[in-house]
DSSP file (Angstrom, degrees, kcal/mol; ACC not computed):
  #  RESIDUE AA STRUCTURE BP1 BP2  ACC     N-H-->O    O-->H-N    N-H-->O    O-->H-N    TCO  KAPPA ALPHA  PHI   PSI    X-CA   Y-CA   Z-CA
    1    1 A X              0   0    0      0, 0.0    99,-1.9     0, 0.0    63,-0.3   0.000 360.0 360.0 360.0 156.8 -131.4  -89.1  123.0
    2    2 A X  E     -AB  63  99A   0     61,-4.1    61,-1.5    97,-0.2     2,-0.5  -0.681 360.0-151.6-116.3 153.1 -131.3  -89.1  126.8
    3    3 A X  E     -AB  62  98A   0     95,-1.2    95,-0.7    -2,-0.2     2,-0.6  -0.995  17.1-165.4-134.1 121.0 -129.2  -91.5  128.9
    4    4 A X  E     -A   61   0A   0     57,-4.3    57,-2.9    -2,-0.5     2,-0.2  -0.981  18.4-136.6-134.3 118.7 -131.0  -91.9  132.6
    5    5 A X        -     0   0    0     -2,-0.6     2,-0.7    55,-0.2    55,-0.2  -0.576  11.1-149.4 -73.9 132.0 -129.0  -93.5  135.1
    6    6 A X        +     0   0    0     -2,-0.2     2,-0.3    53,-0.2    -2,-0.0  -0.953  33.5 174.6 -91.2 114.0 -131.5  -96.6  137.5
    7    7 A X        -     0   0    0     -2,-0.7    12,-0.9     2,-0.0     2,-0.5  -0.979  24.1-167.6-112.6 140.3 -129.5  -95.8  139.9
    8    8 A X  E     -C   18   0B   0     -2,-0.3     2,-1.1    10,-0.2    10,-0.2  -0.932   8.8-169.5-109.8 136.8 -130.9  -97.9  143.7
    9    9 A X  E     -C   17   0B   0      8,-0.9     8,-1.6    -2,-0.5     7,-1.4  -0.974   6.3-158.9-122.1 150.7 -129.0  -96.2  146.6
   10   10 A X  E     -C   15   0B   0     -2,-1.1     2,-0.6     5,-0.2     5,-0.2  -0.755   3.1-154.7-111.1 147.4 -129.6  -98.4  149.7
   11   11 A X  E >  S-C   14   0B   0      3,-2.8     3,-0.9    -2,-0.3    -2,-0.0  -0.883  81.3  -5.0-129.0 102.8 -129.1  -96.8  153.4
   12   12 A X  T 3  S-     0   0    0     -2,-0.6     3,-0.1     1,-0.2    -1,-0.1   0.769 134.3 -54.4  78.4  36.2 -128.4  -99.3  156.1
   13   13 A X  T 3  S+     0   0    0      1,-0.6     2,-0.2     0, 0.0    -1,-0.2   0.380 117.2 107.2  54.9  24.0 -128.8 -102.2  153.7
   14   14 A X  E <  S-C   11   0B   0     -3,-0.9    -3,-2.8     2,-0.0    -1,-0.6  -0.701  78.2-108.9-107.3-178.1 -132.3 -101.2  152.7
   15   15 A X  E     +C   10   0B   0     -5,-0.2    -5,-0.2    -2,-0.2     3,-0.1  -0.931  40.5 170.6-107.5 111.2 -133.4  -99.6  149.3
   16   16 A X  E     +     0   0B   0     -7,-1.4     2,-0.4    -2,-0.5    -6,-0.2   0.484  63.8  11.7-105.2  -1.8 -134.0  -96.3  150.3
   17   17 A X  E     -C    9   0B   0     -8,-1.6    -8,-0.9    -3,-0.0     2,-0.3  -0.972  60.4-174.5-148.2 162.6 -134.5  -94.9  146.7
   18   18 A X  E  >  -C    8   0B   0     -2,-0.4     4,-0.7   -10,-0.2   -10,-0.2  -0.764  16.3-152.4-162.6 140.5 -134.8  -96.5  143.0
   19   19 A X  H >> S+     0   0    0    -12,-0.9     3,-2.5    -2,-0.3     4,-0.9   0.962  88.9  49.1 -82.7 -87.8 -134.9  -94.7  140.3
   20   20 A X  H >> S+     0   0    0      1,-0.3     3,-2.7     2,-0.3     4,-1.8   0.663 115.9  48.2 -27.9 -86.0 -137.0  -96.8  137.8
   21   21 A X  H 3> S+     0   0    0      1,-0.3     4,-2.1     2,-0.2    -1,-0.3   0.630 112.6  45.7 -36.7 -37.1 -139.6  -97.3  140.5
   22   22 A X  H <X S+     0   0    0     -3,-2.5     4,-0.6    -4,-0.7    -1,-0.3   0.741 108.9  54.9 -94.7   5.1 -139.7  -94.0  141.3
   23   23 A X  H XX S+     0   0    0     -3,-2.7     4,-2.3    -4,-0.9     3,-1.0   0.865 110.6  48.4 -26.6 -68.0 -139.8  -93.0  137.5
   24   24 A X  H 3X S+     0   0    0     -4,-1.8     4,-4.6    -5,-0.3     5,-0.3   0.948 104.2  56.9 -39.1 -79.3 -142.8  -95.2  137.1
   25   25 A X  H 3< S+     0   0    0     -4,-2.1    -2,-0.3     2,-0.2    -1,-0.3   0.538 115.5  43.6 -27.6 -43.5 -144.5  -93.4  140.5
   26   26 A X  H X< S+     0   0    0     -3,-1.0     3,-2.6    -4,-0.6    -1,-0.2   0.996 112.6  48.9 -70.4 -74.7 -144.0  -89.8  138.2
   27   27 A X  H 3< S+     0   0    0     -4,-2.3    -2,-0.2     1,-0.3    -3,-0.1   0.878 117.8  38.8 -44.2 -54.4 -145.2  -91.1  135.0
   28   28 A X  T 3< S+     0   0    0     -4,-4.6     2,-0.6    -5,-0.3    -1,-0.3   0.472  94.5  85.7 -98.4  39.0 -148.6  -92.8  136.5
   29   29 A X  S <  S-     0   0    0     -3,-2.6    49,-0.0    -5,-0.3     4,-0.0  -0.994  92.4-111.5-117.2 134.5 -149.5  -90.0  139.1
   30   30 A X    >   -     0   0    0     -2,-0.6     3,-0.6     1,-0.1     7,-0.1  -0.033  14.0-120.6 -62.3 148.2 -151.6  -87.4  137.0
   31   31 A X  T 3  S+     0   0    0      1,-0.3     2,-0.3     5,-0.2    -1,-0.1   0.961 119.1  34.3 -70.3 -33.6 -150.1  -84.3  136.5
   32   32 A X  T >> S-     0   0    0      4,-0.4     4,-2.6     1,-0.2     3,-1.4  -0.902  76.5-168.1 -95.3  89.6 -153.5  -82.8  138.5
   33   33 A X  G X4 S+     0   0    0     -3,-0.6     3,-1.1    -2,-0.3    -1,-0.2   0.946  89.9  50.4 -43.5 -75.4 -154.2  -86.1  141.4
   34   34 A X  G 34 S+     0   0    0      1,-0.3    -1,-0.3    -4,-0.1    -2,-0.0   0.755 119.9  35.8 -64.7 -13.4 -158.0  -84.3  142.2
   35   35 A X  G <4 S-     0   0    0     -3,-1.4     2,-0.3     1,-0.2    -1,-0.3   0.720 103.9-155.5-107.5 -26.4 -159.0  -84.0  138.1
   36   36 A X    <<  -     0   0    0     -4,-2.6     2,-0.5    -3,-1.1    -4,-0.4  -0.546  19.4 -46.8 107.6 178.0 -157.4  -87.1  137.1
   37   37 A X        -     0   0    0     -2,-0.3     2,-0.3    -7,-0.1    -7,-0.0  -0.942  52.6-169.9-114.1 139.7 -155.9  -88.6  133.9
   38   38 A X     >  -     0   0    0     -2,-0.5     4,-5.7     1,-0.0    -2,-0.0  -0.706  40.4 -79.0-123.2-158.3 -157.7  -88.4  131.0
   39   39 A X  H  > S+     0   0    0      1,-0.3     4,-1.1    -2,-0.3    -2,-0.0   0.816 125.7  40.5 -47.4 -37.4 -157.3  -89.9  127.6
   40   40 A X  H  4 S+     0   0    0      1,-0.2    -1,-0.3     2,-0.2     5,-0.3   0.719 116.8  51.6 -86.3 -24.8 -154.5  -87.6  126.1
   41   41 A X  H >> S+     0   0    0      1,-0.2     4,-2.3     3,-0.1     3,-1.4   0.953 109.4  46.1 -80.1 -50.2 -152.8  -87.8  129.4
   42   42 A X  H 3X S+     0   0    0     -4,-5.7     4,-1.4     1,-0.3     5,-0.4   0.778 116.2  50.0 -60.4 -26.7 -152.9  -92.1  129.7
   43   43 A X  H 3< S+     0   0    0     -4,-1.1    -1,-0.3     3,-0.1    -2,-0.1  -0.134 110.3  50.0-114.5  38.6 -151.5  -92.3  125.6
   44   44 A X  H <> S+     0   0    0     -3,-1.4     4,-0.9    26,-0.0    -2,-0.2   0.223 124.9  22.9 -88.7 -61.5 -148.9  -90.1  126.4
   45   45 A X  H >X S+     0   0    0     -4,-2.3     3,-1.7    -5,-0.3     4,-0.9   0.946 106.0  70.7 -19.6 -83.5 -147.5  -92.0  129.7
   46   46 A X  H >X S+     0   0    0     -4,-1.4     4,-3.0     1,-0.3     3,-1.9   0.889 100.5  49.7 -37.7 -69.0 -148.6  -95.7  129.5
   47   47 A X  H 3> S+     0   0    0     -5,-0.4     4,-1.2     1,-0.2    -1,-0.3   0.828 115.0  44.6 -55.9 -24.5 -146.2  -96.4  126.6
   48   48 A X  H << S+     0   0    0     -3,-1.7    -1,-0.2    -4,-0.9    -2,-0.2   0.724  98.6  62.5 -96.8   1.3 -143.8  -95.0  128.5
   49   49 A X  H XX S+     0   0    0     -3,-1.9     4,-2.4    -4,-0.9     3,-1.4   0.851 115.2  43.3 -60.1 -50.6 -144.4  -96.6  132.1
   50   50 A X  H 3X S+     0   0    0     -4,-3.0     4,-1.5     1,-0.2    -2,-0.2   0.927 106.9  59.8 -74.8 -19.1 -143.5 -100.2  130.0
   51   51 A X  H 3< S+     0   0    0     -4,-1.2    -1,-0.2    -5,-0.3    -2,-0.2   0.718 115.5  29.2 -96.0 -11.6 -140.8  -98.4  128.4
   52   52 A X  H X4 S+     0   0    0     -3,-1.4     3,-1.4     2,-0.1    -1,-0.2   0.837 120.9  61.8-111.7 -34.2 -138.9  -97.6  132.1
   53   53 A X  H 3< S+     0   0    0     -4,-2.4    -2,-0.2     1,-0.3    -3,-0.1   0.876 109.2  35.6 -10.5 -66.6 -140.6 -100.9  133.2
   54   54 A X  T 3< S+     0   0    0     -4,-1.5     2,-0.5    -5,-0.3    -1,-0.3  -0.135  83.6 155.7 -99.8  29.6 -138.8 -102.9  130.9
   55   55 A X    <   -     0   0    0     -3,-1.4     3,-0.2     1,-0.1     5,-0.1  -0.595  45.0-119.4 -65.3 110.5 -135.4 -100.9  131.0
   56   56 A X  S    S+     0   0    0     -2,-0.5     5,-0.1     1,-0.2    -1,-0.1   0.786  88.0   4.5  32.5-129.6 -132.3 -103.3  129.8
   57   57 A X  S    S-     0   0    0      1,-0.2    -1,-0.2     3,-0.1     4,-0.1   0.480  91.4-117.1 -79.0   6.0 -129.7 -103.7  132.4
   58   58 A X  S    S+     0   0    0      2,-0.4    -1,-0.2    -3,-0.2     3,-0.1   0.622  97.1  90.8  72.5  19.5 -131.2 -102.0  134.9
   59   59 A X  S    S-     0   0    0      1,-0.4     2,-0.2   -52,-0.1   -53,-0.2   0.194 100.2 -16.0-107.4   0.1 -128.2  -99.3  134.9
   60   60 A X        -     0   0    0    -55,-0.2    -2,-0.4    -5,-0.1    -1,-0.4  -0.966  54.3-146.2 178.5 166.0 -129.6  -97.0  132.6
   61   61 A X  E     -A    4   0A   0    -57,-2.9   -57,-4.3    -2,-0.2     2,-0.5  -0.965  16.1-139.1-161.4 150.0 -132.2  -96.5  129.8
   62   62 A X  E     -A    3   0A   0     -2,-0.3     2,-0.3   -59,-0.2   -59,-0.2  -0.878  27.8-179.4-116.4 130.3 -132.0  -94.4  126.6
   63   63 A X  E     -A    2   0A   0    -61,-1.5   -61,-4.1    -2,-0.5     2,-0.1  -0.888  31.6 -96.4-134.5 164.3 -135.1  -92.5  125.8
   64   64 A X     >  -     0   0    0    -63,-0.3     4,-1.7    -2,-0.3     5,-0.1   0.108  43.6-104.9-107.0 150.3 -136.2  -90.0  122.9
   65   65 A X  T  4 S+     0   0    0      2,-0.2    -2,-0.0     3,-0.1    -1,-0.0   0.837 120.3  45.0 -51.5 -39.5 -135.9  -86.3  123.7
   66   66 A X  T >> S+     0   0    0      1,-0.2     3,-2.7     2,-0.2     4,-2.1   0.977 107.7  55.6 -90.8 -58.7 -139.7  -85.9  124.1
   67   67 A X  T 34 S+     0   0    0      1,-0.3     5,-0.5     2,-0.2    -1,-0.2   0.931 110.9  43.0 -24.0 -59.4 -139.9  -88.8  126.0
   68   68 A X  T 3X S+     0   0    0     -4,-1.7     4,-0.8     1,-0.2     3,-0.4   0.739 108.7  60.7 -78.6   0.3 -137.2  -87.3  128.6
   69   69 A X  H <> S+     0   0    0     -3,-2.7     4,-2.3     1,-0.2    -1,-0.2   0.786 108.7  44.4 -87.4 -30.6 -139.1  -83.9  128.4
   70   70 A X  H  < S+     0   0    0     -4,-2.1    -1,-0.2     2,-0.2    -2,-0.2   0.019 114.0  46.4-104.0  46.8 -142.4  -85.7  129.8
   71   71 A X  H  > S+     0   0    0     -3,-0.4     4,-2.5    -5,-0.1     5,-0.2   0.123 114.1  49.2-117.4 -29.2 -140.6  -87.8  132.7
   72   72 A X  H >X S+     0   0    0     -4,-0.8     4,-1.1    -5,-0.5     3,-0.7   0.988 110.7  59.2 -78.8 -29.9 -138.6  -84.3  133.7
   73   73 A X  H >X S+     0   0    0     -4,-2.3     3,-4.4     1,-0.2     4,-2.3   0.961 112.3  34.7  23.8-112.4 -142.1  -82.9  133.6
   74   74 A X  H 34 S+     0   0    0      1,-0.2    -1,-0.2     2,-0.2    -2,-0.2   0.340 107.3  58.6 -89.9  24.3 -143.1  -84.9  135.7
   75   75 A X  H << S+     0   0    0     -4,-2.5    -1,-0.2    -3,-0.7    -2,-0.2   0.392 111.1  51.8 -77.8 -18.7 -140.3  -85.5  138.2
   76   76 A X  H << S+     0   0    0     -3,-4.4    -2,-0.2    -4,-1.1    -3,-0.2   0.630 104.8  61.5-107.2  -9.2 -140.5  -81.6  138.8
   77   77 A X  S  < S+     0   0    0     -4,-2.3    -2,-0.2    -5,-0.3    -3,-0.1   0.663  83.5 116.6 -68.1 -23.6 -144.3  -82.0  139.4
   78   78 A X        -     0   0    0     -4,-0.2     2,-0.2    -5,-0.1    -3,-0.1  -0.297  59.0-147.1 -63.5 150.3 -144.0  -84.1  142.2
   79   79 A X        -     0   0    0     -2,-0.1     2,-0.3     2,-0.0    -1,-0.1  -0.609  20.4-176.9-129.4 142.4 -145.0  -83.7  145.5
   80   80 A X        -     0   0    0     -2,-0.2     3,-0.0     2,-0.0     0, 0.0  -0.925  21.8-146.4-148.2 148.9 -142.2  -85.7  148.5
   81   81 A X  S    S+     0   0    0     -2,-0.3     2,-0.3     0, 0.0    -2,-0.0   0.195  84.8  51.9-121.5  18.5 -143.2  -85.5  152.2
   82   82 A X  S    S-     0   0    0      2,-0.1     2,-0.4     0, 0.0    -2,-0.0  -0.889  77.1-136.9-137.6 160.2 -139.6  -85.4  153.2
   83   83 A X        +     0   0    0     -2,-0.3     2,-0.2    -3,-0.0     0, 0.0  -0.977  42.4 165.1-114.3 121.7 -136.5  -82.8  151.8
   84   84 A X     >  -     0   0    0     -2,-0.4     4,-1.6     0, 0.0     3,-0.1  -0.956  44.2-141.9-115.7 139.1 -133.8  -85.3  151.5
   85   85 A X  H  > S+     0   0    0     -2,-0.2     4,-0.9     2,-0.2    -2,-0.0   0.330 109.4  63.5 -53.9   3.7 -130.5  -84.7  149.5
   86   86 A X  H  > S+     0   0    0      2,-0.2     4,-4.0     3,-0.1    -1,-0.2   0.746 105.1  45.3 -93.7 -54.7 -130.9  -88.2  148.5
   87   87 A X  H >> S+     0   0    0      1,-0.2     3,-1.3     2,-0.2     4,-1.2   0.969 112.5  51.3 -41.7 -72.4 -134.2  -87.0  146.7
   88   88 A X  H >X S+     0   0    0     -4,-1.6     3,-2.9     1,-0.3     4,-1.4   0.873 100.1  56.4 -54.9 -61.4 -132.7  -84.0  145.3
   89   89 A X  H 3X S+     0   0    0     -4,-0.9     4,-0.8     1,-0.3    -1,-0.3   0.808 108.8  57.2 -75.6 -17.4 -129.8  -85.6  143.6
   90   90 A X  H <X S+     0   0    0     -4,-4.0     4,-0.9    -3,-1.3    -1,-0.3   0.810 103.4  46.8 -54.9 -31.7 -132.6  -87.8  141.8
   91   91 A X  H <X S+     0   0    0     -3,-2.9     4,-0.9    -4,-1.2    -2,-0.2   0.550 114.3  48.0 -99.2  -8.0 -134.5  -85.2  140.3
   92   92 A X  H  < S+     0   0    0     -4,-1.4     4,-0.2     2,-0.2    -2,-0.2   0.650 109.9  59.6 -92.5 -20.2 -131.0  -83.4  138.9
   93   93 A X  H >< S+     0   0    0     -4,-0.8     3,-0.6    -5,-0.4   -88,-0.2   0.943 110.1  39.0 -58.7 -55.0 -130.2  -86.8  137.8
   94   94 A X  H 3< S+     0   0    0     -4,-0.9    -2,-0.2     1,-0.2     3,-0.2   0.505 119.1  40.3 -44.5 -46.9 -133.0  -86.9  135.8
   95   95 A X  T 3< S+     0   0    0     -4,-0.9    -1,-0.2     1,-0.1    -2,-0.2  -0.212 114.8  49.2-111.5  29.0 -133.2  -83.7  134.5
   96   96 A X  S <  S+     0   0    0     -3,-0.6    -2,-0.2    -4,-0.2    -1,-0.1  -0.194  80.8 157.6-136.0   4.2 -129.6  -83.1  133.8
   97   97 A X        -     0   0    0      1,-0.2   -93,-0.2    -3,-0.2     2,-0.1   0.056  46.1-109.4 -51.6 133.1 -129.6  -86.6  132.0
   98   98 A X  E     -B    3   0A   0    -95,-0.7   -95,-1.2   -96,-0.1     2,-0.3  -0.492  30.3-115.5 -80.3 142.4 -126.6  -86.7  129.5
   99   99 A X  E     -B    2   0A   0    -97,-0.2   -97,-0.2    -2,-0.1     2,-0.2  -0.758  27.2-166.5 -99.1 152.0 -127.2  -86.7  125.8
  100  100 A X        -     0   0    0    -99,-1.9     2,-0.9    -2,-0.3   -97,-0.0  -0.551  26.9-110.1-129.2 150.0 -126.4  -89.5  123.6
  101  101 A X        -     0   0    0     -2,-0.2     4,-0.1     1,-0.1     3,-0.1  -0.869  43.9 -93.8-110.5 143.3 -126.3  -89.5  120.1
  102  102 A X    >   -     0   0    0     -2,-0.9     3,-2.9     1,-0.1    -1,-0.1   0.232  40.6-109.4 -11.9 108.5 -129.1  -91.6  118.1
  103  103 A X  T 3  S+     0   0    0      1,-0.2    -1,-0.1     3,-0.0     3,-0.1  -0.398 107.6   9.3 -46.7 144.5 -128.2  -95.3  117.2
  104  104 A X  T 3  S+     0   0    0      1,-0.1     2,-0.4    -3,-0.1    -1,-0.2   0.441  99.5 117.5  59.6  -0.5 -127.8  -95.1  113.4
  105  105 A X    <   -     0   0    0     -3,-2.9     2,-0.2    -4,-0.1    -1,-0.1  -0.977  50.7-151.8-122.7 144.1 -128.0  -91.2  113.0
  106  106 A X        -     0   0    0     -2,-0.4     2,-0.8     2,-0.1     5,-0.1  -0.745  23.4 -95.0-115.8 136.5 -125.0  -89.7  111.6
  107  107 A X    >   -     0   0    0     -2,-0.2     3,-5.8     1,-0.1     4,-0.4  -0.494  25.3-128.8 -59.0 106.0 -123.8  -86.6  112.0
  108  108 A X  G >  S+     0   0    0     -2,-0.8     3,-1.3     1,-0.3    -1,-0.1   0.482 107.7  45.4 -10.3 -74.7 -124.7  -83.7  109.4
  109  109 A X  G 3  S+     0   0    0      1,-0.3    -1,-0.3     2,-0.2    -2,-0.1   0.106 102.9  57.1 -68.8  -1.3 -121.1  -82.8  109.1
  110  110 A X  G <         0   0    0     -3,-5.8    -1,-0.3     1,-0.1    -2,-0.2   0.385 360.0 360.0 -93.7   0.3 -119.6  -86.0  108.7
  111  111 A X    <         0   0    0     -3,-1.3    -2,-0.2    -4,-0.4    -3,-0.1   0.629 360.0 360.0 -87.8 360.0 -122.0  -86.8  105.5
């Protein structure tokens, strides 16, 4: 399991980044924008657009290995029309996410 920090950092008392939103913004822009989503593409995603949607406390969300392999995916697929360091330390957030171990799975070598 993956632990991905919502982090919002605000710049002059706006929200100049959010994580969750821009999580969402990965997940539902097609990995090719001119071809589209198809079928395989929308029942891989969709469940997991409500799953970052609907994150807890809004300071973190714990997602599935495969799950955090198709958001860094597509966090490294994305296209920005600025270079900010703000940006960048989002997508290293992201893809550098610490691992957690599994509620309820026990370690080999403790059984």
């Amino acid at each position: 399991m993956k632990k991905i920090e919502l982090k919002t950092i605000n710049e002059n008392g706006n929200v100049l980044l959010d994580y969750q939103t821009q999580i969402v913004q990965f997940l539902s822009t097609p990995l090719n924008p001119q071809a589209g989503a198809n079928y395989d593409e929308m029942s891989k995603v969709l469940p997991l657009i409500d799953k970052v949607k609907n994150a807890g406390d809004g300071h973190h969300m714990m997602v599935e290995d495969a799950e955090h392999a198709l958001i860094v995916e597509r966090a490294k697929a994305a296209r920005f029309t600025i270079n900010r360091q703000e940006i960048f330390d989002m997508l290293r957030d992201i893809i550098n996410a610490e691992t957690v171990p599994a509620v309820g799975v026990r370690d080999a070598a403790t059984q």
